[in-house]
N, C-alpha and C positions, 0 to 999 in steps of 0.2 A: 426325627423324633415323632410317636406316635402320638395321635389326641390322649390315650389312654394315661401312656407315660406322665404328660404335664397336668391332666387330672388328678392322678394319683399325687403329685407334687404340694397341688393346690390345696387339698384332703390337709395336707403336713402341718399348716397352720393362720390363723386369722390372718386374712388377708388386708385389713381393715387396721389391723393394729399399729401401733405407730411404735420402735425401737432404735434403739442407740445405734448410732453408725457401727461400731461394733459387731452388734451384736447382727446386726444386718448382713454384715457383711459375711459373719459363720454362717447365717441361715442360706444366703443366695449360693455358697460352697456345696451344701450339704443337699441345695433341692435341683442342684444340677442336674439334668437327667439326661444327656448326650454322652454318648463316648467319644466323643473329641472333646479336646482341650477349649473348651468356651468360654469368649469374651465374658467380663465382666464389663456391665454398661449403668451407669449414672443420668439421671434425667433430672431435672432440675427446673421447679416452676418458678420464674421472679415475680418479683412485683412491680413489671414495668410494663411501658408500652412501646413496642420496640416501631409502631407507625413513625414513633416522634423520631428523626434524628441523634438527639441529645438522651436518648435512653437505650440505645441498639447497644446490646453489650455483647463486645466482640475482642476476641485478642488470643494469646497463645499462653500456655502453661507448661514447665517444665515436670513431669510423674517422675520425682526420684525416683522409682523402682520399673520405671520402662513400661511398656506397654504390653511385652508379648511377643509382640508382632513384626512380622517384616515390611517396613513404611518404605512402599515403594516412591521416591521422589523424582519427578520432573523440572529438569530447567533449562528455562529458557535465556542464551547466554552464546557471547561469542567470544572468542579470538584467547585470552589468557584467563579471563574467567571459565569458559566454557571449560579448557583444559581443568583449572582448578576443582572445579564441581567435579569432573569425572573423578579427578584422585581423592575427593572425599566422599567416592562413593555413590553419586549419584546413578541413577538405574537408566537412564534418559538424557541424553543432552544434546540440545540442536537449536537454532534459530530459526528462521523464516519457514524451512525444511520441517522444522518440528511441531511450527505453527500450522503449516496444510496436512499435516499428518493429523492434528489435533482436528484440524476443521472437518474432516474426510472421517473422523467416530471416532479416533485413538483417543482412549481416559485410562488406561490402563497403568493408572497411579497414582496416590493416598495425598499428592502434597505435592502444589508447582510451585516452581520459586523462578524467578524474574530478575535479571541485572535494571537500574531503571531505566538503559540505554535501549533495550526490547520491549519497554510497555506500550510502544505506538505500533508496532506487531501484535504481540499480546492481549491486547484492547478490543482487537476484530473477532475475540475468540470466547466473548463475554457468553453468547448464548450457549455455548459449548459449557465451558465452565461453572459460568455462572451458577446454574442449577444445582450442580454438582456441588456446589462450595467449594469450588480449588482453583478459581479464579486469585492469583495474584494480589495480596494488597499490603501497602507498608506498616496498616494498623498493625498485623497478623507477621510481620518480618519476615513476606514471603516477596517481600520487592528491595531488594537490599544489593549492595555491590558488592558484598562479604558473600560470596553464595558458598563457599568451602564453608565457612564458620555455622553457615543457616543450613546447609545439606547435615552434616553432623551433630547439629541440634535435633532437627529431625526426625533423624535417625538411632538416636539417641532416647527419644523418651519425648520430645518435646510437639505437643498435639495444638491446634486449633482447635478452638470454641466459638461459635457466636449465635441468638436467640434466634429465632426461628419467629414465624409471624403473631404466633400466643404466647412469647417469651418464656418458653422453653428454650432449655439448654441439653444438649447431647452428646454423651461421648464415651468411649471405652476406657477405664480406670486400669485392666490388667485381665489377668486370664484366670479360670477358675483353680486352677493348680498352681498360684501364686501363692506366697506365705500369709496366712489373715496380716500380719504385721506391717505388711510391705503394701495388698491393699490398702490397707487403712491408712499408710501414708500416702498413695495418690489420692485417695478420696479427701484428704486431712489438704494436699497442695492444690487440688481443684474448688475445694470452697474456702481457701486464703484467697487464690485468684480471684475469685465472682467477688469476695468481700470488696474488694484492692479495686475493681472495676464495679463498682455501684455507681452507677450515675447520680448528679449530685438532681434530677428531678425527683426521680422513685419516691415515688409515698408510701407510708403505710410500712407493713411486714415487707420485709427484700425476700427474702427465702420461704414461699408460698408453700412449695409440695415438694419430696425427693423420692425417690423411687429409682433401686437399685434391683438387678437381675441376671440371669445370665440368658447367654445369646438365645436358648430355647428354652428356657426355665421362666419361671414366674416373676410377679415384681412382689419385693419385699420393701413399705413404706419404712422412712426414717422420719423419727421427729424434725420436722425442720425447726421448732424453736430450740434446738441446738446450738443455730445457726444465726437467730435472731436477736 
């Protein structure tokens, strides 16, 4: 996309104004400006402090209407699990093996998932991960011994969230050639989750700022006392 392109986007309308999820959601369709099919993405300020422990708000959400996307997953897993995960589809499956593959630069996938018999493998591979967000964790039901059930969630529609160091939230709600209807019900199932995971410290307003856009398209503000 050109500078021009998003210029002209920005020209469309007050950038400052605050609108109903709704109506938010026609406008970030409408000021798309790529010919590809682009993410629709959700940003989400709390009112926490995610330094504390007891306010890191983190966990997984089910987008009735999917993502879009093809959610490449990895897992790490041996002997009848491992088999399992392959037949639900996982894109990756290995042990120790998949672990020096990962050590050596392979991230080339959206979501690991871990038996909890491989998290003392797993563990050595934080730095790798870690940054990334796709480090393994049972808050997030990516460390589970169900990994058929967890790959097919997945794969399915179902995405990880968790605050970032200014307690921001981040994530893709669907694609711009999605039905306004069907976004507005991921948007409608990712802020029941944030409600659902409020930590019981948060003071004050929980739902700060929101700000919805597409991948090269501008942000369009939502009222967050919506939400409040």
């Amino acid at each position: 996309m050109s500078g021009k392109k998003y210029a002209e986007a920005t020209r469309r309308y007050d950038r400052q104004m605050m609108h109903e999820p709704a109506q938010a959601i026609d406008m970030v369709r409408t000021l798309a400006p790529a010919k590809f099919d682009e993410s629709v993405d959700l940003s989400v300020r709390l009112g926490v402090d995610p330094r504390k422990a007891d306010q890191m708000v983190r966990g997984t959400v089910a987008l009735p209407s999917g993502t879009g996307g093809d959610v490449r997953v990895a897992v790490f897993a041996q002997g009848d699990a491992a088999a399992e995960a392959s037949e639900a589809g996982a894109d990756v499956v290995g042990g120790a093996d998949l672990a020096e593959r990962v050590e050596a630069g392979y991230t080339d996938f959206d979501v690991a998932i871990a038996t909890p018999d491989m998290m003392g493998v797993v563990g050595r591979l934080g730095k790798v991960l870690g940054p990334r967000g796709l480090m393994p964790n049972p808050k997030s039901g990516t460390v589970t011994p169900d990994v058929g059930k967890a790959v097919g969630e997945f794969k399915g529609g179902k995405v990880e969230y968790r605050t970032d160091r200014y307690g921001n939230v981040h994530l893709a709600i669907g694609k711009v050639s999605f039905a306004p209807e069907d976004l507005n019900a991921n948007l409608a199932a990712v802020m029941d989750e944030l409600a659902r995971a409020k930590p019981a410290g948060a003071k004050g307003r929980y739902v700060r700022k929101m700000v919805v856009s597409s991948t090269m398209g501008p942000g369009v503000r939502i009222d967050p006392t919506t939400y409040n």
